[in-house]
C-alpha positions in Angstrom: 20.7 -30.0 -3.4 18.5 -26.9 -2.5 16.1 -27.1 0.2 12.5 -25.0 -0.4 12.1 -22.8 2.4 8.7 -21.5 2.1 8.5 -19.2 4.7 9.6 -16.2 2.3 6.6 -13.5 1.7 6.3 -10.4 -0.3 7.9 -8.4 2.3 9.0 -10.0 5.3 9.6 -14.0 6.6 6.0 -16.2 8.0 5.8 -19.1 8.7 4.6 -22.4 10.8 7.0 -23.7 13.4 8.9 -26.0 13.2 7.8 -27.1 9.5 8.3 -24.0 8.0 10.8 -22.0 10.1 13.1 -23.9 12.5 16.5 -23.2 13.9 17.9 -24.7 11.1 16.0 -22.2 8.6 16.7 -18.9 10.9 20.8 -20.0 11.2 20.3 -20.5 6.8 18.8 -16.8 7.2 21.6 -15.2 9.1 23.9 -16.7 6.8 22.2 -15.8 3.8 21.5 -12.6 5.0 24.9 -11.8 5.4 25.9 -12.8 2.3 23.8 -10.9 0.9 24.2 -7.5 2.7 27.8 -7.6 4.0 27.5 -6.4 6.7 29.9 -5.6 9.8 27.0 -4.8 12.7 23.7 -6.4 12.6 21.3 -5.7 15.5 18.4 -8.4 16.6 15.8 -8.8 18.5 12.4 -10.8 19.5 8.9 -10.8 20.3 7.4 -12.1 22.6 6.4 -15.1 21.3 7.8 -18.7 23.0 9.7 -19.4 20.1 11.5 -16.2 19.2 14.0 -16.5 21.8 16.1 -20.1 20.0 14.6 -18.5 16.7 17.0 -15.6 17.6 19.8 -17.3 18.7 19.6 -19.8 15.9 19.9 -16.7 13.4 23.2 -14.8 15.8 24.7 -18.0 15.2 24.6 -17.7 11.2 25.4 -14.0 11.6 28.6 -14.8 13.9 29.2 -17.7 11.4 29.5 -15.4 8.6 31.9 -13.2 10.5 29.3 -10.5 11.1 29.3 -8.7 14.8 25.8 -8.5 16.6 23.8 -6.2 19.2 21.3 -8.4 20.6 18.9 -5.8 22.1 16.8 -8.6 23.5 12.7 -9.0 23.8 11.2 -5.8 22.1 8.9 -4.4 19.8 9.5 -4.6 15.8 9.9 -0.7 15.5 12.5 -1.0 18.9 14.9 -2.7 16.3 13.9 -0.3 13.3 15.3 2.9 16.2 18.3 0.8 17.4 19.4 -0.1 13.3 19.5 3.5 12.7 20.2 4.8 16.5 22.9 2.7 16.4 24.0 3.2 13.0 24.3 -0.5 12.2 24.5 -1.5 8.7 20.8 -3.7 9.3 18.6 -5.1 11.5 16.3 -8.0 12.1 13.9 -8.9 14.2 12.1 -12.1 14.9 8.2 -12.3 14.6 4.8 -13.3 13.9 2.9 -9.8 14.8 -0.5 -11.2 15.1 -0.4 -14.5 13.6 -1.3 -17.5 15.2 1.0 -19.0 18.3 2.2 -21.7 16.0 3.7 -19.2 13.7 7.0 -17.6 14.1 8.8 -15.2 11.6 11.4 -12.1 10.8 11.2 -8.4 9.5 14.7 -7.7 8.1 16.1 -3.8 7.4 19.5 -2.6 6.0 21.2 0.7 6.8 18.9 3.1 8.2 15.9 0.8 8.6 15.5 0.6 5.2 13.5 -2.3 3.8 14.3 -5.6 2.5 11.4 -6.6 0.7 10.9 -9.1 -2.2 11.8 -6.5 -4.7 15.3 -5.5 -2.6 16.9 -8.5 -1.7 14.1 -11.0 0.2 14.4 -13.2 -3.0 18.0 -13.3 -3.1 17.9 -13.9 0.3 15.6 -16.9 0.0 18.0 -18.4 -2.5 21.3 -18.1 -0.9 19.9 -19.5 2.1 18.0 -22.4 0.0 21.2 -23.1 -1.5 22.9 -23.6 1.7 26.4 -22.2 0.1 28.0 -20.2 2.5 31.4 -18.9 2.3 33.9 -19.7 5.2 35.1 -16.6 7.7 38.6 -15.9 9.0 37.3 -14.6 12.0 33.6 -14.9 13.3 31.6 -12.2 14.8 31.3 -11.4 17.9 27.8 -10.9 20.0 26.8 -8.0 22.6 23.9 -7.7 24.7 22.4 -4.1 24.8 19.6 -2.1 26.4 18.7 0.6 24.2 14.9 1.2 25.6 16.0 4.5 27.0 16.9 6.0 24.1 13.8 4.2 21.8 11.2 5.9 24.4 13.1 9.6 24.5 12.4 9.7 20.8 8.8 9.3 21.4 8.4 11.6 23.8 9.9 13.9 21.2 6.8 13.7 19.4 4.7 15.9 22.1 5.2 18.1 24.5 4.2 16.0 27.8 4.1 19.1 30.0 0.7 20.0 27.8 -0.8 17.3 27.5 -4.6 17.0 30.2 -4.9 14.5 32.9 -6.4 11.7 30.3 -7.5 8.3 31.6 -6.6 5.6 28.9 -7.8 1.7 28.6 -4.7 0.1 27.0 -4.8 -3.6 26.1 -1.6 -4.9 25.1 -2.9 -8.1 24.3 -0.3 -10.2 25.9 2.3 -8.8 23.7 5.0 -6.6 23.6 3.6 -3.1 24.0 3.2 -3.4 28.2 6.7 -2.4 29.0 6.7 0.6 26.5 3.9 1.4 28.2 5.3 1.4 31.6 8.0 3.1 30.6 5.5 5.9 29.0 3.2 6.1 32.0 6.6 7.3 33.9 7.0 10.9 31.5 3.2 11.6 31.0 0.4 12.7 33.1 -1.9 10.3 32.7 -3.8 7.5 34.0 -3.7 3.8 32.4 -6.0 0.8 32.7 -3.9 -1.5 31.8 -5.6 -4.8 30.3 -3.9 -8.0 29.3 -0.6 -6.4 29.8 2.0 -8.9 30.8 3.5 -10.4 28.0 2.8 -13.8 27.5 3.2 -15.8 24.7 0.9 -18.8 25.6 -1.6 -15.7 24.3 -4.0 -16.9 27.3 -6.7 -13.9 26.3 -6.0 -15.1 22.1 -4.1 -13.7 19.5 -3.4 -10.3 20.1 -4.5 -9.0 17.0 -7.6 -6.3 17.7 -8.6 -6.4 13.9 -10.8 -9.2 15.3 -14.0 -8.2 16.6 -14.5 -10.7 19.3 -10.7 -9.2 21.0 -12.5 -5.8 21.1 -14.9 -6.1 24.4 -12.9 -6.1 27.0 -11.1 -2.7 25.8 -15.1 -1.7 25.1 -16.3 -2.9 28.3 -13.0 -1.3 30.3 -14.0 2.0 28.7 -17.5 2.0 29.3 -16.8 0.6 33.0 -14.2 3.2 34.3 -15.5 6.0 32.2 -12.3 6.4 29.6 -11.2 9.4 27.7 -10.2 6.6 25.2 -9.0 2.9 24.3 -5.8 1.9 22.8 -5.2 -2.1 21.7 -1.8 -3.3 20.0 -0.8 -6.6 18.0 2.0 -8.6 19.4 5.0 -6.6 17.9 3.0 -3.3 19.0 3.7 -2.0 15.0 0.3 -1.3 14.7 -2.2 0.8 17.0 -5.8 1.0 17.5 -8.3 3.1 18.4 -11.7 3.6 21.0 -13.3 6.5 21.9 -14.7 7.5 24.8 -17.9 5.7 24.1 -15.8 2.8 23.2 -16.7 2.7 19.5 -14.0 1.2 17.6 -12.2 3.5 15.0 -11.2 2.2 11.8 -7.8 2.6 10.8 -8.8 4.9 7.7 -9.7 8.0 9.5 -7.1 7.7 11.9 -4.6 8.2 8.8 -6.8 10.9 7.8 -6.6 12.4 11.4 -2.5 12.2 11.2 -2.3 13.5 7.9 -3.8 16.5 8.3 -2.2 16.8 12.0 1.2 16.8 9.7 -0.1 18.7 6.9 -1.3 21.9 8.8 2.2 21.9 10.4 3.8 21.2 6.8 2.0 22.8 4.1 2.7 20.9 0.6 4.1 18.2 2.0 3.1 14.4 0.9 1.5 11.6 2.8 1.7 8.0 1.8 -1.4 5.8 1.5 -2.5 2.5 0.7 -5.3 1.6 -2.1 -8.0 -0.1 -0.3 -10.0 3.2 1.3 -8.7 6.4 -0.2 -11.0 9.5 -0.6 -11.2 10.7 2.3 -7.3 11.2 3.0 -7.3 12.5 -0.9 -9.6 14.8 0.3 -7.7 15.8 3.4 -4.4 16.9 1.9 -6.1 18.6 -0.9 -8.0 20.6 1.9 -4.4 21.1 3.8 -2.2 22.1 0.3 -0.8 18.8 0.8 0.1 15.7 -1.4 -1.7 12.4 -1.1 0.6 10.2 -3.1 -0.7 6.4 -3.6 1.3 2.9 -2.8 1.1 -1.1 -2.6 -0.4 -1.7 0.5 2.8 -3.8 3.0 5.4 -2.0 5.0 8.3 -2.3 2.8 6.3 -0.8 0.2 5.0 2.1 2.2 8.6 2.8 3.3 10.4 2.8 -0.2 7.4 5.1 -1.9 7.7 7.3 1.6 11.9 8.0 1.1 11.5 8.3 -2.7 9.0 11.0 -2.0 9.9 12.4 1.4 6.8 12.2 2.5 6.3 13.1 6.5 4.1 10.3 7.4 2.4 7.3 5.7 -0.5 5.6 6.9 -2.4 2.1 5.9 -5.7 1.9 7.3 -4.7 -1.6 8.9 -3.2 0.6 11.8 0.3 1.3 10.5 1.5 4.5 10.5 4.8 5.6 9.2 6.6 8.8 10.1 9.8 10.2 8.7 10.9 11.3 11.8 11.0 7.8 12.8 13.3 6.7 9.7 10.3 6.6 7.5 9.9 3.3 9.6 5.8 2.1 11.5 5.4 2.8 15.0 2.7 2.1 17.3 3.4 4.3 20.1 3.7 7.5 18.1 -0.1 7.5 16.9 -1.7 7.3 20.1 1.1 10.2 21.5 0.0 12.8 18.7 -3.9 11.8 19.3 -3.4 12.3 23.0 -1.4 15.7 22.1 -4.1 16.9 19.7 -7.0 16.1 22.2 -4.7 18.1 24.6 -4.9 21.1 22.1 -7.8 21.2 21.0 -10.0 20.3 23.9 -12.0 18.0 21.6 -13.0 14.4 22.3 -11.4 11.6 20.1 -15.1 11.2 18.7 -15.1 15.3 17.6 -12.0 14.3 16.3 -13.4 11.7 13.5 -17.0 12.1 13.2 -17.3 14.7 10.7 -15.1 12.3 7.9 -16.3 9.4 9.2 -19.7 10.5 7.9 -18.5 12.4 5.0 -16.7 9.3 3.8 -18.3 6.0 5.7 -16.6 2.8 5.0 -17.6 -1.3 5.6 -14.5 -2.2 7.6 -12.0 -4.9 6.1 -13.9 -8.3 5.5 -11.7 -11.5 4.8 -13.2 -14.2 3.3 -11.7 -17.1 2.1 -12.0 -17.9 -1.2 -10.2 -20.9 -3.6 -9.9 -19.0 -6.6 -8.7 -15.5 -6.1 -7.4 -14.3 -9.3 -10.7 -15.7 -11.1 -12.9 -14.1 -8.6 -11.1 -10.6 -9.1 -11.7 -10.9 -12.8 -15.4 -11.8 -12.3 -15.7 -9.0 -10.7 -13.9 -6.6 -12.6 -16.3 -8.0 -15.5 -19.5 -7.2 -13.7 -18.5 -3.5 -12.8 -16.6 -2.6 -15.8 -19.2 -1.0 -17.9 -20.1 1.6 -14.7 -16.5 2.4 -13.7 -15.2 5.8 -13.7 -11.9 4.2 -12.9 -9.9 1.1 -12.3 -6.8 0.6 -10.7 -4.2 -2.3 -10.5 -2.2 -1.1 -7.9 -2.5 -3.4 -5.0 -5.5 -5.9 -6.1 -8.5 -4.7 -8.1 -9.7 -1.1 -7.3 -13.0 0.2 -9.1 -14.1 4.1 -8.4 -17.9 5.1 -9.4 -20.0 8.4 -9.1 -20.7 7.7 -4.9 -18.9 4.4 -4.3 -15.8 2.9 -4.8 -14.3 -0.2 -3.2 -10.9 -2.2 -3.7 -10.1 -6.4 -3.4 -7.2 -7.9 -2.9 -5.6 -11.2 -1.9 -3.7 -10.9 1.5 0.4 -11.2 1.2 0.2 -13.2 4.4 -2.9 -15.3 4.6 -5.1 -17.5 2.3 -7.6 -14.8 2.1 -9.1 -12.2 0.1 -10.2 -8.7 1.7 -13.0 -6.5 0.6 -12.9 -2.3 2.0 -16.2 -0.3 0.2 -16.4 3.2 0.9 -19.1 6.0 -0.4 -19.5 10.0 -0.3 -22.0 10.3 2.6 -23.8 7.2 2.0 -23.7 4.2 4.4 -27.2 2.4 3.4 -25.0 2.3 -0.3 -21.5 0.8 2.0 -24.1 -1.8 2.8 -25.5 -2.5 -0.3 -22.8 -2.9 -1.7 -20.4 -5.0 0.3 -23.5 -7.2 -0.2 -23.7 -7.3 -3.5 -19.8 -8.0 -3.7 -19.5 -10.6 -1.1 -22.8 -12.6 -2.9 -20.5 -13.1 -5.7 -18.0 -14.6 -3.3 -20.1 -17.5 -2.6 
């Protein structure tokens, strides 16, 4: 008789613990996982999270069960295991996490060969079933589990993104948010000439300081008020897994994710002329506008990671960027990191002499944007089609790709339903106009209530 595991998302595994993932459900994983793959070397890992550790062991024991030999690279960031899977040249990799869900939640990222994706459209489903199905075959011989500290080699790769002997005496707030990002950190802090505040920087999964998750406005101020206090060149924040990075300037503003990408694609595209960049569909113009400007190639995808990674390697695109704060780089086996962002803006501030605000402001205002608004709403599809009714007649274009996109003369904005939580999320953007952001995000959210 199968049992429903419901933890299974578009591209990765989420879910409440223990109801929805359990040791039970994570050994079921590693089994299915393997029967899936077939593989002879799987490398793990864990967040910092208080479950993750049994999670972990719970899912070595299906891989060893299935006769599969594992590195167990211990607590670490989701892009550690993405460098050791292909560092290592294992044939996959998974690591256990929730990024920046609640502390009740718990979950996995799985990769094949390479750090290539497993997403619901290469294997996640199968996955699901095998292990919901709870037919596994017997082994001859089971696998065998080593223990292995690969950090050195995971922060030498970074530093091969800059040259550290260039880079100005720069004082940085960073806010690790109880996560994982503190010992990369440390680590960092050893190679590089510069001075960090470090805030909530011991990992701690009781989360004493709240989710680390710096979409959120109200875990902004104390990287604000840190900047403002000791008189910061800039402010970085991380979620749990440290995948994704975040941005303050000097005055402590917060930067949205979008004109960071812009920022990276252009860093990559005056380096690499006619080279592509990945983006997502929720704000778009002004990184279209950007590679245009650069002889590059601004190539559209479904916003989530696996999606990001599979349009990046079936274009070869150098980097990839969602303006949620993940940035892919092919360098880095066309996998998110976020430690490299933060390196190459603290590299081009070296360069160029300019502040991260002379940085961004010019395409901030050529291209201002409302910031991602989640609402929750009990009809999703039916409020997308409402809204696609209302604008139809005006549109210059619509697009399907990840939600609803509409594009008009000076504004465009896109809605989608979040792969992860029971929201919806809103992005508006216009050419030079904010009073028309505002307008409109209005005018679309009063159709939410």
């Amino acid at each position: 008789m199968q049992k429903e595991i419901t933890c299974f998302k578009a591209y990765d595994i989420r879910g409440r613990v223990p109801d929805q993932l359990n040791e039970e459900i994570s050994y079921r994983i590693g089994r299915a996982y393997a029967a899936f793959l077939k593989p002879a070397v799987v490398v793990v890992g864990y967040d910092i999270r208080l479950t993750s550790p049994d999670l972990c062991d719970a899912l070595t024991r299906g891989l060893i069960d299935s006769g599969v030999d594992v590195i167990n690279i211990g607590q670490c960031g989701t892009e550690e295991i993405y460098f050791a899977t292909a560092h290592l040249k294992t044939d996959g990799g998974i690591v256990v996490t929730a990024s920046h869900n609640p502390k009740d939640y718990n979950g996995m990222k799985l990769v094949r060969e390479q750090s290539k994706p497993i997403s619901g459209d290469t294997g996640l489903k199968e996955i699901q079933a095998i292990a919901e199905s709870g037919e596994f075959s017997d082994v001859v011989e089971k696998g065998t589990v080593t223990q292995k500290d690969n950090s050195s080699a995971y922060i030498e790769h970074l530093l091969g993104y800059l040259d550290a002997a260039s880079i100005k005496p720069l004082k940085i707030v960073c806010n690790a948010g109880n996560g994982g990002a503190g010992s990369a950190i440390d680590a960092l802090e050893q190679k590089l000439p510069v001075q960090f505040i470090k805030l909530h920087h011991e990992p701690d999964g009781h989360f004493p300081n709240g989710v680390p998750n710096p979409l959120l406005e109200q875990n902004r101020q104390p990287t604000i008020d840190a900047i403002k206090e000791n008189k910061a060149d800039l402010g970085i924040a991380w979620d749990g897994d440290f995948d994704r990075c975040f941005f303050f300037d000097e005055d402590g503003r917060f930067i949205e994710g979008y004109y960071i990408v812009g920022l990276l694609a252009q860093t990559f595209l005056e380096h690499a002329p006619g080279a592509k960049v990945i983006h997502d569909p929720r704000l778009i113009w002004n990184t279209i506008e950007i590679a245009e400007n650069t002889g590059g190639q601004a190539i559209q995808s479904k916003t989530g990671h696996a999606f990001i990674k599979e349009r990046m390697r079936a274009e070869d695109a150098i980097y990839g960027g969602e303006m949620s704060a993940h940035h892919y780089f092919r360098d880095f086996s066309y996998c998110d990191s976020g430690m490299i962002p933060w390196l190459l803006v603290i590299s081009l501030m070296s360069k160029s002499g300019k502040k991260l605000s002379e940085l961004v402001n010019e395409r901030m205002a050529a291209f201002p944007a409302s910031g991602e608004i989640n609402t929750e709403i009990a009809d999703p599809p039916g409020l997308l089609k409402r809204v696609e009714r209302h604008y139809s007649q005006d549109a210059i274009d619509v697009d399907f790709t990840d939600g609803l996109s509409m594009s008009f003369d000076k504004w465009r904005f896109n809605l989608r339903m979040s792969n992860t939580e029971p929201v919806v999320r809103l992005n508006v953007e216009s050419r030079a106009d904010p009073a028309l952001v505002t307008a409109k995000t209005r005018e679309i959210l009063d159709m939410m209530s």
